[in-house]
Each structure stands twice: as structure tokens, then as C-alpha cells.
KOLVEX-944016 format. One record per residue (C-alpha): residue number from 0; x, y, z; residue in one letter. Coordinates in steps of 0.25 Angstrom, whole numbers, plus 5000, padded with zeros to 4 digits. Layout:
BEGIN
<rec n="NUM" u="X" v="Y" w="Z" res="A"/>
...
END
This chain:
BEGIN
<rec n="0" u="5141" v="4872" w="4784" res="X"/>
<rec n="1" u="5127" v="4874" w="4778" res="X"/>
<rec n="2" u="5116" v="4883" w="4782" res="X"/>
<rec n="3" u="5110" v="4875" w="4790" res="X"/>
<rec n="4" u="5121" v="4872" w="4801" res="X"/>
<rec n="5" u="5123" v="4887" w="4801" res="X"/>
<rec n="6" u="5111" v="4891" w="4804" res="X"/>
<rec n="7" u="5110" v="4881" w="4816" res="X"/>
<rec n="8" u="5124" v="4886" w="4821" res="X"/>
<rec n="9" u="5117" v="4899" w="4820" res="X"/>
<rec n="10" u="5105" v="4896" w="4827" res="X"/>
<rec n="11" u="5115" v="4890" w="4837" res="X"/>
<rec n="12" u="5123" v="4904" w="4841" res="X"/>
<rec n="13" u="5110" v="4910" w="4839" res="X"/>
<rec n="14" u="5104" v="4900" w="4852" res="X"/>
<rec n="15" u="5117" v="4900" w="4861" res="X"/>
<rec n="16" u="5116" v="4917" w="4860" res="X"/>
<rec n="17" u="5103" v="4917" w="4865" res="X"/>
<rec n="18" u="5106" v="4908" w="4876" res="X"/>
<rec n="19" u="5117" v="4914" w="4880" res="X"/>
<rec n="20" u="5109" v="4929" w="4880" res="X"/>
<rec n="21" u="5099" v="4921" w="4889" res="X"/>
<rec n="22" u="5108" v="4917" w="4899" res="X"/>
<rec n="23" u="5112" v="4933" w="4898" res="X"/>
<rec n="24" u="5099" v="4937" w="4901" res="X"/>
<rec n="25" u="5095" v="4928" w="4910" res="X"/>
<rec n="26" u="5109" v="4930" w="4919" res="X"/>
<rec n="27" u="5107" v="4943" w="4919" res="X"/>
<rec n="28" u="5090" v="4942" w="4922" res="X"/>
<rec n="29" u="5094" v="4932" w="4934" res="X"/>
<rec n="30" u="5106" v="4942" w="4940" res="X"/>
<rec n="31" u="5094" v="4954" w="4939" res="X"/>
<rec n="32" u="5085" v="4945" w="4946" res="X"/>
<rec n="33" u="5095" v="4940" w="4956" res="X"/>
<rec n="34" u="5100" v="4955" w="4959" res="X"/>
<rec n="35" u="5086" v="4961" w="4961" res="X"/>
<rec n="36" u="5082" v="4947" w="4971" res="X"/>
<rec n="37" u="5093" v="4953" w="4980" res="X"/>
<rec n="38" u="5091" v="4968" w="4977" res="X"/>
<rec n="39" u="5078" v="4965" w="4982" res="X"/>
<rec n="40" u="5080" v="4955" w="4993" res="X"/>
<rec n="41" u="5090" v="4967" w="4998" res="X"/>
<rec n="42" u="5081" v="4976" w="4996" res="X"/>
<rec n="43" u="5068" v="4968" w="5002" res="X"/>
<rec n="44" u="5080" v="4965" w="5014" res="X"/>
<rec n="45" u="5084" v="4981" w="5016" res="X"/>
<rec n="46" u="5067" v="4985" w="5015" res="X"/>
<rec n="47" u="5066" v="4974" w="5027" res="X"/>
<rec n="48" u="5077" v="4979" w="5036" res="X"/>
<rec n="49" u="5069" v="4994" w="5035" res="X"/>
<rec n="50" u="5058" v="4985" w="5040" res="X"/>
<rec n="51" u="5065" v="4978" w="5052" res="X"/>
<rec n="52" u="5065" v="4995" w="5057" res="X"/>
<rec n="53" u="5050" v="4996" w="5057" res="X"/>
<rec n="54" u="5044" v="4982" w="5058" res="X"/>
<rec n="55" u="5032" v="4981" w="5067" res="X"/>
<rec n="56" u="5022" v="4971" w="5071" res="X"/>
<rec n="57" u="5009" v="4966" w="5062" res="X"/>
<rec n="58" u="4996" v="4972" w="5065" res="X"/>
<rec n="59" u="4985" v="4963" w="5071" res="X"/>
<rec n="60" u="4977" v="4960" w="5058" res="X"/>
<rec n="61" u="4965" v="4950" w="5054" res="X"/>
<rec n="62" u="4965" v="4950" w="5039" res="X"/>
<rec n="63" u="4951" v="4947" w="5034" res="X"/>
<rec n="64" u="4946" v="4937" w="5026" res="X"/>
<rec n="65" u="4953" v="4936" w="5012" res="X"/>
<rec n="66" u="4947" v="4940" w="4998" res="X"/>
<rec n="67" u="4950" v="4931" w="4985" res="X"/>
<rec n="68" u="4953" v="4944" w="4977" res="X"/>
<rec n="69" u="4954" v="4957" w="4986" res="X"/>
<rec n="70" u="4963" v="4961" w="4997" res="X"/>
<rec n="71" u="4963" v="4972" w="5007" res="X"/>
<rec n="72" u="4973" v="4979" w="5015" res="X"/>
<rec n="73" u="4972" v="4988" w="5025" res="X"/>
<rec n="74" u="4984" v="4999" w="5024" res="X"/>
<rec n="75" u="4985" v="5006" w="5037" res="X"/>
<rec n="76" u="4995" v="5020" w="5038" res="X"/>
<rec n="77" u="4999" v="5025" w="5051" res="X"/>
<rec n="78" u="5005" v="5035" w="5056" res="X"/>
<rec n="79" u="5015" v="5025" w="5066" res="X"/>
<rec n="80" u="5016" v="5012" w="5072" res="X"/>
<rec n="81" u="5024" v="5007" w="5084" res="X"/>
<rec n="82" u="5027" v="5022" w="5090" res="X"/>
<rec n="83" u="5011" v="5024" w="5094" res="X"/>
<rec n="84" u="4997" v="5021" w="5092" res="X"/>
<rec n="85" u="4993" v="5024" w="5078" res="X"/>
<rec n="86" u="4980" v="5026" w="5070" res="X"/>
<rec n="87" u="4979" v="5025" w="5055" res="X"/>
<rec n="88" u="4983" v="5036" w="5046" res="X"/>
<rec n="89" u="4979" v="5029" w="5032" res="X"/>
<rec n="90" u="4969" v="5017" w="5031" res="X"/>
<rec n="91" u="4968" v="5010" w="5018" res="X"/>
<rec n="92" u="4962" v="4998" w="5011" res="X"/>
<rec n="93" u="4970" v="4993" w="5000" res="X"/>
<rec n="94" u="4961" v="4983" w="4991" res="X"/>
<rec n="95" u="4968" v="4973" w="4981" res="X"/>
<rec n="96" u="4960" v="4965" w="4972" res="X"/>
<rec n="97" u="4972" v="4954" w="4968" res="X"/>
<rec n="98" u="4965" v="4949" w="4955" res="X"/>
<rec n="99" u="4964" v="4963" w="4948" res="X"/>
<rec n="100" u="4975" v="4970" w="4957" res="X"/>
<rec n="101" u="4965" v="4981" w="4959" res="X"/>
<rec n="102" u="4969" v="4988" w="4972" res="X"/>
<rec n="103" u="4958" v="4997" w="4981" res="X"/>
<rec n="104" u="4961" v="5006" w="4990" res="X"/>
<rec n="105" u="4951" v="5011" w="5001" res="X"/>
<rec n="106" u="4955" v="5023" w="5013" res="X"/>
<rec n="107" u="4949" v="5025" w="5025" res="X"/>
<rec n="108" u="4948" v="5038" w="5032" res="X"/>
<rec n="109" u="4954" v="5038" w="5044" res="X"/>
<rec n="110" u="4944" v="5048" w="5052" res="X"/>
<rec n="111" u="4932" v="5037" w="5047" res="X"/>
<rec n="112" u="4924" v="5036" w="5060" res="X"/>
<rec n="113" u="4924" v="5020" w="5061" res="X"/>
<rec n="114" u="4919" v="5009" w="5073" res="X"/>
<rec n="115" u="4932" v="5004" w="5076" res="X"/>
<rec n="116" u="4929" v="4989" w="5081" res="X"/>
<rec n="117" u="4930" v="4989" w="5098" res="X"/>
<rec n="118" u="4931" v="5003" w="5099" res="X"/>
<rec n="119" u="4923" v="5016" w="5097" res="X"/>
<rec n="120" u="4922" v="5023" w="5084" res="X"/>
<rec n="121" u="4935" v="5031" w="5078" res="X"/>
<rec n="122" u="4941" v="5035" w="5066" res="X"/>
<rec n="123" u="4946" v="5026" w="5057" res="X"/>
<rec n="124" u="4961" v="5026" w="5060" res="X"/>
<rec n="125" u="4959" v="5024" w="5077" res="X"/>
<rec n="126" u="4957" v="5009" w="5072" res="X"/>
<rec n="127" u="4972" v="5008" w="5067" res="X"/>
<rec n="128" u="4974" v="5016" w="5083" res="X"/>
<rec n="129" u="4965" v="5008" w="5089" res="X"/>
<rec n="130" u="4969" v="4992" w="5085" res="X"/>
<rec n="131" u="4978" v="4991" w="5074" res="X"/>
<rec n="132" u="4975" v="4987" w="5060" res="X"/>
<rec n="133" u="4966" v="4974" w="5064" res="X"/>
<rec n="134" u="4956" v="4987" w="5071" res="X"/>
<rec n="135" u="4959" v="4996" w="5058" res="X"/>
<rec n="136" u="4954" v="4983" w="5050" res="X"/>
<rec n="137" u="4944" v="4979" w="5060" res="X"/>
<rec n="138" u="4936" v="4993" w="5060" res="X"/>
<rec n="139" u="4938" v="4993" w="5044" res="X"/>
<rec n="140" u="4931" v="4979" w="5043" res="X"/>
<rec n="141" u="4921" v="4983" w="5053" res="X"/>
<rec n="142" u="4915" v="4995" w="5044" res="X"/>
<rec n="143" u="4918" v="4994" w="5031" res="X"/>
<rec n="144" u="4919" v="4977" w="5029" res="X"/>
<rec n="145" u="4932" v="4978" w="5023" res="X"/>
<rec n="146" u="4939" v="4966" w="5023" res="X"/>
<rec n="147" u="4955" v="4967" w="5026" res="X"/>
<rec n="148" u="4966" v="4957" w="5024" res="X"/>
<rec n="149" u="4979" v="4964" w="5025" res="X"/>
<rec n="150" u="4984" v="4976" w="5030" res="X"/>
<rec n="151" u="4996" v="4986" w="5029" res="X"/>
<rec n="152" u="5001" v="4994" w="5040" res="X"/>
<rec n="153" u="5011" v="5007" w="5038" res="X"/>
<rec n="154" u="5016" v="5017" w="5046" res="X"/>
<rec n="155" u="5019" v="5032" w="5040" res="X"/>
<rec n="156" u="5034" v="5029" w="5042" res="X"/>
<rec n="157" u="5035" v="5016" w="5035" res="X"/>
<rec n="158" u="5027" v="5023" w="5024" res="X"/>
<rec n="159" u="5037" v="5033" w="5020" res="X"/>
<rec n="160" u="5048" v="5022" w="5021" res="X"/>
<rec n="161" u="5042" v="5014" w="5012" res="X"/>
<rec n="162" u="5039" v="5025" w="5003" res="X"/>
<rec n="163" u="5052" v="5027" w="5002" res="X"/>
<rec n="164" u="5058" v="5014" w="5000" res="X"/>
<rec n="165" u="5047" v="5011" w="4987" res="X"/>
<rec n="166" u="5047" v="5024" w="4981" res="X"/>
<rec n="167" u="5062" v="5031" w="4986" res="X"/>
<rec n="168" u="5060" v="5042" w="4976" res="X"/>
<rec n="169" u="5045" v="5044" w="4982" res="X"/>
<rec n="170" u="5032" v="5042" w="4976" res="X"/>
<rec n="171" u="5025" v="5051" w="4964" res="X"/>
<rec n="172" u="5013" v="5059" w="4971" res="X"/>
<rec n="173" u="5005" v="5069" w="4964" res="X"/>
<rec n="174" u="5004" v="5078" w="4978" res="X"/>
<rec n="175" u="4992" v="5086" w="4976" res="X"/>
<rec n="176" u="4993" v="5097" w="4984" res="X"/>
<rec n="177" u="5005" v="5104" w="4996" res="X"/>
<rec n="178" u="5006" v="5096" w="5008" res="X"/>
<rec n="179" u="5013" v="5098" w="5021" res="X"/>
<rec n="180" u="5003" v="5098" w="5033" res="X"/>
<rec n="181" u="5006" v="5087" w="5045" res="X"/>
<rec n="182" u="5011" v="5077" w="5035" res="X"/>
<rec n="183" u="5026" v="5080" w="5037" res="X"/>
<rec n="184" u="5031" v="5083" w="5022" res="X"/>
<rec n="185" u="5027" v="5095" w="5014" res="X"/>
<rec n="186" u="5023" v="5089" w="5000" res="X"/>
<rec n="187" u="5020" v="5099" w="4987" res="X"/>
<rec n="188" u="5008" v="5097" w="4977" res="X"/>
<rec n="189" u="5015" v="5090" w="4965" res="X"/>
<rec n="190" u="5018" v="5077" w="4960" res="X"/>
<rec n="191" u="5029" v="5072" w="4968" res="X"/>
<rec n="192" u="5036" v="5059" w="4973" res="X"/>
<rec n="193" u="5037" v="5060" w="4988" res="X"/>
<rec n="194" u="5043" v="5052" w="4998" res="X"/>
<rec n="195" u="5038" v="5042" w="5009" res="X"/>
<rec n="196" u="5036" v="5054" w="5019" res="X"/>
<rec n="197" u="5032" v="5063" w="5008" res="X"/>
<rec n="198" u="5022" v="5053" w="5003" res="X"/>
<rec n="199" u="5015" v="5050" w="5017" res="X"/>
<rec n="200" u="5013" v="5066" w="5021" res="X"/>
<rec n="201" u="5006" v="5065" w="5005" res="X"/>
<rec n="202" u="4997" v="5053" w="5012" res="X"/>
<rec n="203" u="4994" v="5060" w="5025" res="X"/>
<rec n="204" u="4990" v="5074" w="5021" res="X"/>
<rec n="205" u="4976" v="5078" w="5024" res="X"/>
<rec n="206" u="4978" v="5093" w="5028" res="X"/>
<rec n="207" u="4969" v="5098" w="5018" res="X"/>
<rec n="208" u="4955" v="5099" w="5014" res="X"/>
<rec n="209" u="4953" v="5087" w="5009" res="X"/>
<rec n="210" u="4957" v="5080" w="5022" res="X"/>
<rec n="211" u="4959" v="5066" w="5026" res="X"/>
<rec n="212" u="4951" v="5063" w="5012" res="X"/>
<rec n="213" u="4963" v="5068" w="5005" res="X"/>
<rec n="214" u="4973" v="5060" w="5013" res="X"/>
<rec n="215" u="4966" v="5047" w="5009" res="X"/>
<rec n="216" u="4967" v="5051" w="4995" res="X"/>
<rec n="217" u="4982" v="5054" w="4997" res="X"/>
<rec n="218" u="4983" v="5041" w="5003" res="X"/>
<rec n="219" u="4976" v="5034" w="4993" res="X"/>
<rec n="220" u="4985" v="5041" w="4982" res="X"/>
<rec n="221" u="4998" v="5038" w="4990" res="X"/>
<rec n="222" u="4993" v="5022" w="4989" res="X"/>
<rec n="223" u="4992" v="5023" w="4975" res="X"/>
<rec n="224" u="5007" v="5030" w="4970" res="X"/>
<rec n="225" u="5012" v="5019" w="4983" res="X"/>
<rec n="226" u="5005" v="5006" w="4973" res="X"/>
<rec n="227" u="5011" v="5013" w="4961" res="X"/>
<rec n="228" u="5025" v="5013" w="4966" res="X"/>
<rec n="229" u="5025" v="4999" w="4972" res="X"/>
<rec n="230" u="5022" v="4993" w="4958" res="X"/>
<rec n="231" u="5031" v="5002" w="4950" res="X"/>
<rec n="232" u="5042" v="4994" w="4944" res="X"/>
<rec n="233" u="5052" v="5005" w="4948" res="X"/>
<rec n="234" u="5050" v="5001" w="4963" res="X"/>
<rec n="235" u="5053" v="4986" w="4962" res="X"/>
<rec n="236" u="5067" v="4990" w="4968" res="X"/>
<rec n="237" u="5061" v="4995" w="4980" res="X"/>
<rec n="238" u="5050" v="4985" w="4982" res="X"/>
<rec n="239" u="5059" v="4974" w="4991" res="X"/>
<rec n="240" u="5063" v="4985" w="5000" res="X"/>
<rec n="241" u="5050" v="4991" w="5001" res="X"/>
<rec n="242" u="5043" v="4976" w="5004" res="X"/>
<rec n="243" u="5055" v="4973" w="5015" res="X"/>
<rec n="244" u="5052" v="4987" w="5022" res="X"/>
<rec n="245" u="5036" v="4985" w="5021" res="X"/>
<rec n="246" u="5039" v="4974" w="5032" res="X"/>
<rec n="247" u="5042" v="4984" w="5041" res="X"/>
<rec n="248" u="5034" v="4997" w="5038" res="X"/>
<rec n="249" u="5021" v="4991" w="5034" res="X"/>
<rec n="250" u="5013" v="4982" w="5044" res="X"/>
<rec n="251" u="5005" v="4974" w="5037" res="X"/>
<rec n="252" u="5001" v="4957" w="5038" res="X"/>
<rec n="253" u="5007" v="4956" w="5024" res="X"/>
<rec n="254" u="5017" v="4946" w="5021" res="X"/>
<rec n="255" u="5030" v="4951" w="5011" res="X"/>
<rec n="256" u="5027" v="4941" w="5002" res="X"/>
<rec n="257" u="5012" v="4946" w="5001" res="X"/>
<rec n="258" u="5015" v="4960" w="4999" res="X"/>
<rec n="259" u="5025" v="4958" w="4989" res="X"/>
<rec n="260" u="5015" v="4948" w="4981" res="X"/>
<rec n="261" u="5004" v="4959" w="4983" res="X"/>
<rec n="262" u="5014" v="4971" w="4975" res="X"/>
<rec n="263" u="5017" v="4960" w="4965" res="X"/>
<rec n="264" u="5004" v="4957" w="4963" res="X"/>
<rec n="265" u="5001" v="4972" w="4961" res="X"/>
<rec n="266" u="5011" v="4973" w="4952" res="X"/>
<rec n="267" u="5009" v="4963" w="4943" res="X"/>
<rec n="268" u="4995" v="4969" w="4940" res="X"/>
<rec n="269" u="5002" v="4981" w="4934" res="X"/>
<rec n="270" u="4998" v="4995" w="4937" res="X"/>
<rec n="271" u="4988" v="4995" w="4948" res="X"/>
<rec n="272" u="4977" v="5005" w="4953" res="X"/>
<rec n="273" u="4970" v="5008" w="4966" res="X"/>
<rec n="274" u="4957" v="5011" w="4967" res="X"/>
<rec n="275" u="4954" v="5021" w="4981" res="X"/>
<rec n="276" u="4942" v="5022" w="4990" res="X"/>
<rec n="277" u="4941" v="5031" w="5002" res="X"/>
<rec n="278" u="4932" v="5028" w="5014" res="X"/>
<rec n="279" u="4924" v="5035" w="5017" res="X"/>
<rec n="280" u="4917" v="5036" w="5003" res="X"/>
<rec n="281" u="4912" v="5051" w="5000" res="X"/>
<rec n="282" u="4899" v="5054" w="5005" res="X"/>
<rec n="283" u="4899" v="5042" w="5016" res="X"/>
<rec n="284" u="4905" v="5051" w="5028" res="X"/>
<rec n="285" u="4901" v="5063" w="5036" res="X"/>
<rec n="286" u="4912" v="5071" w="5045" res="X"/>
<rec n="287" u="4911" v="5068" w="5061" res="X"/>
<rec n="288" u="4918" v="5070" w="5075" res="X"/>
<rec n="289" u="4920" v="5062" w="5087" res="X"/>
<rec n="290" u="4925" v="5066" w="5102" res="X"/>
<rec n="291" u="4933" v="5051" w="5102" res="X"/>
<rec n="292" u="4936" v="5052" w="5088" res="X"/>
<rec n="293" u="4938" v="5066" w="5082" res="X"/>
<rec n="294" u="4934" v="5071" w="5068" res="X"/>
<rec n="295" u="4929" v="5058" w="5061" res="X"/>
<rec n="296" u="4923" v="5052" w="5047" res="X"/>
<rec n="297" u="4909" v="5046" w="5049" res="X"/>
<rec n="298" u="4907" v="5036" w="5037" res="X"/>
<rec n="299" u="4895" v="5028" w="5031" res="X"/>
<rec n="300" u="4901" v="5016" w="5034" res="X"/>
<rec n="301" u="4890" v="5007" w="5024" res="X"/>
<rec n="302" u="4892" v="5015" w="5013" res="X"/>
<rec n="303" u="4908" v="5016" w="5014" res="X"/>
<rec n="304" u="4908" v="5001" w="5017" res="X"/>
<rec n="305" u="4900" v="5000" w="5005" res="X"/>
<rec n="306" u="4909" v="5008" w="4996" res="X"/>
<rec n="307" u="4921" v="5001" w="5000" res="X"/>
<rec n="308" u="4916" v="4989" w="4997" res="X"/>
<rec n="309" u="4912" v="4991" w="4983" res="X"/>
<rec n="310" u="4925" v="4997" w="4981" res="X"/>
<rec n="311" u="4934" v="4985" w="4986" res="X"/>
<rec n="312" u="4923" v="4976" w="4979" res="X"/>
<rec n="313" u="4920" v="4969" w="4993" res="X"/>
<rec n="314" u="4908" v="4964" w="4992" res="X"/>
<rec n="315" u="4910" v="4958" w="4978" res="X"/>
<rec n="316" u="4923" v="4949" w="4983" res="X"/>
<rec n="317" u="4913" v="4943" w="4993" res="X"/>
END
């Protein structure tokens, strides 16, 4: 046999051993595949029958009209829904610019003294009391010219639950001082990971000087390690079961298949940061008290209005 013939015999085992390698890997890749399909569909399945337990109606909402690049979503916290009448604990504005993935994220005071459309003046959060998300929404647009397109309704219960389910070993918060007054937990200054419950008391405390200012920024902070641990890589487990339980907990006119296109969407543009805002800006309000409404927060609504629109870049998507 010369050389050549055995150096095409040679290439010849050489190719069928990496065939055969190839169908090895890609046997193994399609049972992996396979097996996490139904990991997740269980998982998705097991999320939706916690959801069947708290499932409640849509909101009445009008979204507004539609920017090519930026969406806005109203996020809305309560203390309850169906057992009584509730106002607004948390009001939020979540900006996302899809071509750069930029997220914004404005906070509302909730003791903002605000004309509330077809009613007298209150503080902010009597809109939610008032008439549901379309009035929250309504009164938003009506002061600020805000345009609004989706919205995301969540009770303190279904909070911790969720919590919970995407982050079972609790989420990493640097808590920046002891906290135990009317939020239910007693939390220690320290870095910590704390829990669903543990994680709202963090969100709700106020009892200090710093007030319902300090709150926001609590809130704000809470929002931000909640995006990092929805694009970590090491809660891809917990996602489906998470999505499947969000049908329940969180009331929002959201279809599934938009928010889990929105998280790949995030995710896919790598590491992401929120830029924060807080209405009112500093040095646009004055302190002031009401019979009908209690101690409230009067605003420069111009100059706030203003502000918030150079920060969500408004006026230039026009």
C-alpha cells in the first residue's frame, strides 16, 4: 500500500471520529435542551397554579399614544387589593428606551398635593383610592404631560411572594442603618440578603429624619438589586415559575409573551443601569396642611413638569 492510500485511509477514520463526536454532542446538546423545555414548562405550570390562588380582574386603563423608541409603565404598590379600598403606597415611572436599553426611573411622592381630574385636590396616592390606575394615570397626565402606555399593579403580599420565588436565598442589600418601626421585621445596618418580607419592611421605612424622602430612595434602591437579579444568569431556573405566578400577583395589561420579550430584551443588552429621578425635584416644594387632606407636599408643577421632561427626553422624541 503506498503512501498515499494510507493517508486517505487516515483522513478517513480521522472524518468518521469526528462525526461520530458530533452526533455525541449534539445528542447530548438536544436531551439538555429537551430537559430544560420541560424543567421549564413545569416550572412555568407550578408558578401558574400559585397564580390561580390570587388572580384578580384587569384594571380599567387607556394606554396613551405610542413612542417609536421609549416606553413608559406605570408600577403602582399597594398595601391590598380585593379585602378593601386601597390608596398607593409606591408610584413609580419606569422608562425604557428599546434602542439603547437605557432604563429611567422617576418616583412620585405620595403626599404631592395634586388636582385630581373630577374631584377636589388630595395627595397624590387618593387617586389610586379614588378611581383605580386609569385616575392615578389620568391626574399624572393631567400635571406633568407624561405619557403612559403600560402599567404594573402589585400588592405587598404578592411582593414578598415573588421575592421569594426569584431570589429563594433573598436578595443582597447594603441596609444602611437598624430598622424595626411599623414595618413588621426588625432589620440590622449591614450588608445582608433579606427576604421577600424582609425586603418590603426595608422599602417601606420612613421613621426617621429623613422621612418619606428616604423611603423613595429605599425604593429606588430595591428596584435596582430586583433588575440585577432578574438578568442574573444564576436565576434562569427560577424565571418560568416567576413568569407563571406574575399572572396572578401583578396586575398589569401586559401580555406573557410581551414580558418575557421585554426581560430578553434587557438581557441581551448585558449589564443594565437605571438612571433615578424624584418628584419633586429639590427646591420646587414648600411643606402644607389641609383640613380635607392632612399634611401635604405643594409643588411647582412647571418647573417639575419641566425637569421630568428633560430627564425622560420627552420633548426631543416629539
Amino acid at each position: 500500500m503506498d503512501e498515499k492510500q494510507t493517508e486517505t485511509k487516515r483522513q478517513t477514520r480521522y472524518k468518521k471520529r469526528r462525526l461520530r463526536k458530533g452526533r455525541v454532542v449534539f445528542t447530548l446538546l438536544f436531551f439538555v435542551l429537551i430537559g430544560g423545555g420541560i424543567f421549564s414548562f413545569f416550572q412555568y405550570q407550578n408558578g401558574l397554579n400559585l397564580a390561580e390562588e390570587k388572580k384578580l380582574p384587569k384594571e380599567e386603563f387607556v394606554a396613551d399614544e405610542a413612542h417609536d423608541k421609549i416606553e413608559n409603565y406605570l408600577i403602582i404598590g399597594v398595601d391590598s387589593r380585593g379585602e378593601e379600598q386601597s390608596r398607593s403606597d409606591t408610584m413609580m415611572l419606569l422608562s425604557w428606551n428599546r434602542d439603547t436599553n437605557d432604563l429611567k426611573l422617576v418616583s412620585f411622592m405620595r403626599d404631592i398635593y395634586a388636582d385630581i381630574p373630577g374631584y377636589k385636590s388630595y395627595k397624590l396616592n387618593t387617586a389610586y383610592y379614588l378611581g383605580g390606575v386609569q385616575l392615578l394615570k389620568d391626574t399624572l397626565n393631567s400635571m406633568f404631560e407624561v405619557p403612559i402606555q403600560h402599567y404594573a399593579l402589585i400588592d405587598f403580599k404578592s411582593f414578598e411572594s415573588l421575592i421569594d420565588i426569584l431570589a429563594p436565598k433573598g436578595i443582597e442589600v447594603d441596609v444602611e442603618k437598624d430598622m424595626s418601626a411599623h414595618i413588621g421585621v426588625t432589620l440590622s445596618k449591614g450588608v445582608q440578603r433579606l427576604n421577600g418580607q424582609e425586603l418590603l419592611g426595608y422599602a417601606r421605612f420612613r421613621h426617621d429624619t429623613e422621612g418619606d424622602f428616604g423611603r423613595v430612595e429605599r425604593q429606588q434602591k430595591v428596584i435596582d438589586a430586583l433588575k440585577d437579579e432578574l438578568l442574573s444568569p444564576k436565576n434562569l431556573d427560577n424565571i418560568p415559575k416567576l413568569v407563571g405566578a406574575a399572572q396572578g400577583y401583578i396586575t398589569t395589561d401586559l401580555s406573557t409573551k410581551t414580558e418575557i420579550k421585554t426581560i430578553l430584551s434587557l438581557a441581551v443588552g448585558g449589564k443594565v443601569e437605571i438612571e433615578k429621578m424624584t418628584i419633586p425635584v429639590e427646591g420646587s416644594y414648600t411643606y402644607g396642611s389641609y383640613q380635607h387632606a392632612g399634611d401635604v407636599i405643594e409643588i411647582d408643577v412647571e418647573q417639575n413638569k419641566q425637569q421630568l421632561h428633560d430627564f425622560l427626553q420627552l420633548d426631543e422624541e416629539e
